[in-house]
Phi, psi and omega in degrees: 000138193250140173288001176303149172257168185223144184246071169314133180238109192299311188291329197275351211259305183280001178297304197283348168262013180263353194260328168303336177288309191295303162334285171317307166322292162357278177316308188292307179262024169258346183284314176251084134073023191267159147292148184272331187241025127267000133335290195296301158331296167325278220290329186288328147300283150312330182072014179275121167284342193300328206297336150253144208301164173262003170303103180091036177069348197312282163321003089004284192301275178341321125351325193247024174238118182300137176281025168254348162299305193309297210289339196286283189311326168310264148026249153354290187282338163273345171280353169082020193269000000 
């Protein structure tokens, strides 16, 4: 077992699991034949889960993301900070 300290930055861990996330959605309501980002819209705007599909748990997933998170990280990446 090796002695190193490993360091974790809790904010960058969750960027990547909201991007993993967003992705799977993405994918799940582009597989059955929705647009994906008016879709992904509706809900962010509303917080109505219906507006995403249960194909592949993708409403689920998306569920485990607070949406004041989804959009700070939305944000964040278009501003490229």
């Amino acid at each position: 077992m090796d002695e190193f300290t490993r360091k974790f930055n809790a904010a960058e861990d969750k960027e990547q699991q909201v991007h993993y996330i967003l992705t799977s959605v993405y994918e799940s309501l582009k597989e059955k034949g929705y647009d994906p980002i008016n879709q992904i819209v509706g809900y962010i705007l509303s917080e109505d889960p219906t507006y995403i599909t249960n194909h592949n748990s993708a409403r689920s997933l998306i569920c485990k993301i607070d949406r004041d998170e989804l959009l700070q990280v939305l944000v964040k990446s278009y501003l490229e900070l």
